[in-house]
C-alpha positions, 0 to 999 in steps of 0.5 A: 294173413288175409286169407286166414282173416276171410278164413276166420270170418266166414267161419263166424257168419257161419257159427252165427247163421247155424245159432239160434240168437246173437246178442247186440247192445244198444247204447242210447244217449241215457243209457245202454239196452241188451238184447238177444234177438233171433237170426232171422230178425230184419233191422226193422225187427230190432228197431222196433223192439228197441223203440218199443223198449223206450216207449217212442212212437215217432220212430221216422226220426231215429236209425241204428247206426254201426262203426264199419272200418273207417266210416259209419253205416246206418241198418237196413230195415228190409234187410236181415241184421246178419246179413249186413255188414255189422261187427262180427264180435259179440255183442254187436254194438248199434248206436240210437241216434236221430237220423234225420232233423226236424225242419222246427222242432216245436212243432214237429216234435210230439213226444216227450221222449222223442224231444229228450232224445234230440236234446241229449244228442244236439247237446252232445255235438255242441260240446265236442263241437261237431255243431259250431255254437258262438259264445253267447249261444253257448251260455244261453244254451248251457242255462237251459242244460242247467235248468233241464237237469236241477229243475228252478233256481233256488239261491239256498240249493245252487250256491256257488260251486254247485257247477264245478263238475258239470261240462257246460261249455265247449272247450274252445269256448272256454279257452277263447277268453281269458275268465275263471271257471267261477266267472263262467259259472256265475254268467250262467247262473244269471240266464238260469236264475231267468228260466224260473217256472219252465219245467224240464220239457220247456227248458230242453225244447228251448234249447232246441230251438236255439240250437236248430238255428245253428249253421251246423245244426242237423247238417251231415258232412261229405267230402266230394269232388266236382267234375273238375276234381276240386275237392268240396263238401257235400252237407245233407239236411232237412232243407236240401244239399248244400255245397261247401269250400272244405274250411268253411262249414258254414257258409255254403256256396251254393244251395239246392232246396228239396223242392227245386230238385227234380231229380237225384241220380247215383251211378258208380260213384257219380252223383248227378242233381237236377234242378227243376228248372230244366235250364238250369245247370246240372251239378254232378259230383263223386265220391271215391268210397262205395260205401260214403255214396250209399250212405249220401244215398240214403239220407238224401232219400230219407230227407227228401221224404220226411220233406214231403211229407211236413208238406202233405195232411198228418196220417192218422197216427201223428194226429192221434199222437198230437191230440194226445199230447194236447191232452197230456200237455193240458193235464201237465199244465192243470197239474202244475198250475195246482202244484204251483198253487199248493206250492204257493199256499205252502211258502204262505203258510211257511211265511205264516208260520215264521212270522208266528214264530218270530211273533212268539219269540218276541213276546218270549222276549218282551216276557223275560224282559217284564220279569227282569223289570220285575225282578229289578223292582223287587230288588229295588224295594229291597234295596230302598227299605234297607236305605230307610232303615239306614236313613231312620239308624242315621236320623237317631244318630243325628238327634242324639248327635244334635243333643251333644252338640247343644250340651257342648254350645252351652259349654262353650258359652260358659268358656266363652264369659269365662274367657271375657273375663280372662281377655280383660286381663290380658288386655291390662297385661298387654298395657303394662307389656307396652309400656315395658317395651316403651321403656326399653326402645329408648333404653336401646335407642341411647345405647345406639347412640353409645355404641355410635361414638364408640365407633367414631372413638375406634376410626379416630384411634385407628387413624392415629395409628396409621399416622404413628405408623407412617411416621416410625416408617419414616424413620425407619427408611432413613435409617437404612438409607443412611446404612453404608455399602447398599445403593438406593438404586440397587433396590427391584423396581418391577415386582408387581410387572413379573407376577403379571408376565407369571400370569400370561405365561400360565395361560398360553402354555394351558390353551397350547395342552388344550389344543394338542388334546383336541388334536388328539381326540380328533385323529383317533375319531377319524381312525375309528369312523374310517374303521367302522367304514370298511366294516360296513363295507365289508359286511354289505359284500358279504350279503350281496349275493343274499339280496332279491332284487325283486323285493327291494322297496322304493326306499332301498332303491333310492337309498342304493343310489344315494350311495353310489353317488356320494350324496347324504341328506344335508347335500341333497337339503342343499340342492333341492329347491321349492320348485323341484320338492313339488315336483317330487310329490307329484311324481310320489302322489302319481306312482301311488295312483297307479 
């Protein structure tokens, strides 16, 4: 098998080798670029057509990196890109990436491509959190991110939501706090709403200088083995190597700035630093894969070099480059000065332009307000010219109205005499009406007085027959006394004692009916309430098994337990004190409070 695998890659290198062109993709962080390129091209060859494509001049920053096996490789310039140990698979894949990182971006950074680039791939890395980032940091960069990509803060533009999509954040971040999507995106928007005036260069270059403080940042990590064989992390920057514990990452053991270090050696797979102070101790380290000490190698020379020369007077193309830059920088702040002054006259001449718009809407408005007025007048007269009509129809009416009553006054004055004359006969009527009534008051009055003795004539005849009465009674029970064969004591003697014995006996024996019917009523209240009992008691086993205990409210919960114990309202109106009742709104007022 993997002599057929040697077998089938021998037999591409030579079908590459025997073609004329071999195509490669390039990915970059924006976009990816293909071209076809000649077998004899070296790396640098394709570099530079690559960097020429995206118009890059600092090229000593970036390199063509390519997936091989289980690690990664960087492209030789001096060396054929056949030749090295590439993909064999068309397209060959190379990534564009920074291979090396500025000691201070600002500064040494020239070119706005060159700065974007650098953004791109430091946002990259902190997001998938290959650059550990804290959660402050994190906001703040992700403000500027926001600012890069949607220019300034604009409330009618970038209304809520308007960051839903966009990955801001690194995941471990987000998890590390118990907060909403909206809560992050509102944090970031009060930093963003911040940066306004900051152009899409100023706001990448500030996240940048963030970003380069960073323990992590522009650090490349390897794993080692000291002389001891205790496994340890190797970093490689800007500054010089560093020497880690393999679960910490960010704070370093021990240090070797590029200046201290004398000299760096590779034998095997034995790496040797040397301090230069001579008495200090020599570290030696090794790695076990060939092709992981080649890559070291490489960046430890690569760094030391661009760590010379920060330190040595800029070549004449960097200076070039800067006073260029200069220049541009200048006219891109005298264009945005010009544009923030047009823009400045345009929001006037905008708050010119509405605030003659809300004038003439007002004046149209105070308009059809007078011609309301005017029209409500115009209505009005109308309406006060027919009332005079009105009021003149009503003034004849009441004239000739007028005329009518002074005709009738005089008529009355007329009935008026004629009734004098009338009132002086009544009056002689009502004279001789009294003495008639004179006459008959005291023809009444002695025929009260007959009527008087007629009734003391009438009492004295009545008594004179009660006396005659009593009399013949007299007679008559001496009569029958006197009658043989019936004894005088043989007659009743209690007549009027048994009718009141009839009477109490009717009234015992009525109250005894009374009660028996009370009784009555009564049992047959207590049989239907206890029937009505086990009804309920029957309908509430029923439904038991329906309830859901967790939505029974405060009162069915007390009223459950009234039950259960017995108690009613009237028992606990008996047992419950002034004291406790306070007791039991406090208890009320506090739940509610909480």
């Amino acid at each position: 098998m993997a002599s057929a695998l040697a077998a089938k890659m021998g037999f591409n290198s030579l079908m590459r080798k025997q073609a004329k062109t071999f195509n490669v993709r390039i990915s970059t962080m924006e976009s990816d670029l293909e071209f076809s390129c000649e077998v004899k091209w070296k790396g640098k060859d394709l570099f530079d057509l690559v960097c020429r494509t995206l118009g890059l001049r600092e090229t000593w920053f970036f390199g063509l990196r390519y997936n091989i096996k289980d690690t990664v490789a960087w492209l030789k310039m001096d060396k054929k890109v056949l030749d090295q140990e590439v993909p064999k698979e068309e397209p060959i894949i190379f990534h564009f990436l920074a291979k090396f990182y500025p000691e201070n971006a600002e500064e040494e950074l020239v070119q706005d491509i060159t700065q974007h680039l650098f953004f791109l791939q430091v946002k990259k890395k902190i997001l998938e959190e290959e650059i550990h980032c804290p959660p402050e940091a994190s906001v703040l960069l992700a403000s500027y991110a926001v600012h890069a990509e949607y220019g300034d803060y604009d409330p009618a533009v970038h209304k809520p939501g308007f960051l839903a999509e966009e990955e801001l954040l690194p995941k471990r971040v987000i998890n590390l706090y118990q907060m909403t999507p909206e809560m992050w995106e509102e944090r970031i928007t009060a930093c963003y709403a911040e940066h306004r005036g900051r152009t899409r260069d100023e706001a990448e270059m500030e996240y940048l200088k963030i970003a380069q403080d960073l323990d992590m940042y522009g650090v490349n990590y390897f794993l080692i083995r000291n002389k001891k064989g205790t496994d340890l992390l190797l970093g490689v920057d800007a500054l010089g190597l560093h020497i880690y514990e393999p679960d910490n990452k960010l704070t370093p053991k021990c240090s070797f700035p590029w200046n201290e270090i004398r000299n760096i050696s590779y034998s095997d797979k034995e790496f040797t630093i040397k301090p230069l102070d001579k008495k200090a101790n020599v570290f030696k380290f090794n790695s076990s894969r060939l092709r992981v000490n080649k890559l070291i190698l490489q960046l430890c020379i690569g760094n030391h070099d661009l760590f010379m020369r920060r330190r040595r007077v800029d070549s004449l193309e960097v200076q070039q480059m800067k006073a260029q830059a200069r220049e541009e920088r200048a006219r891109k702040q005298v264009e945005r000065q010009r544009l923030q002054r047009e823009k400045q006259l345009r929001e006037e001449a905008e708050r010119a332009r509405d605030e003659l718009e809300r004038r003439l809407i007002q004046l149209q408005d105070e308009a059809d307000m007078a011609n309301e007025a005017l029209l409500r007048s115009e209505q009005t007269a109308d309406l006060l010219a027919e009332k005079a009509q009105i009021a003149e129809e009503e003034a004849k009416l009441l004239a000739q109205k007028a005329a009518e009553a002074e005709t009738e006054m005089q008529r009355i004055k007329v009935t008026a005499i004629r009734g004098q004359e009338e009132r002086r006969l009544m009056e002689q009527k009502m004279l001789e009406a009294k003495m008639v009534a004179l006459k008959m008051a005291e023809e009444s009055e002695r025929r009260a007085k007959e009527a008087e003795q007629l009734k003391q004539d009438l009492l004295e005849a009545r008594d004179s027959e009660r006396r005659a009465k009593n009399k013949l009674l007299e007679i008559t029970s001496k009569a029958v006394y006197m009658s043989p064969g019936l004894a005088p004591d043989s007659m009743p003697q209690d007549v009027s004692f048994s009718r009141e014995n009839l009477s109490f006996d009717f009234k015992d024996t009525d109250m005894k009916r009374l009660s028996m019917e009370i009784e009555k009523e009564k049992v047959e209240y207590m049989e239907k309430s206890k029937h009505l009992q086990e009804q309920l008691n029957e309908l509430k086993t029923e439904i038991e098994s329906l309830k859901l205990k967790e939505r029974e409210t405060p009162l069915d919960i007390i009223h459950n337990q009234n039950t259960e114990q017995g108690t009613s309202k009237h028992s606990n109106f008996k047992k419950v004190t002034p004291s406790s009742a306070a007791c039991i709104r406090v208890s009320y007022r506090g739940y509610v409070c909480d």
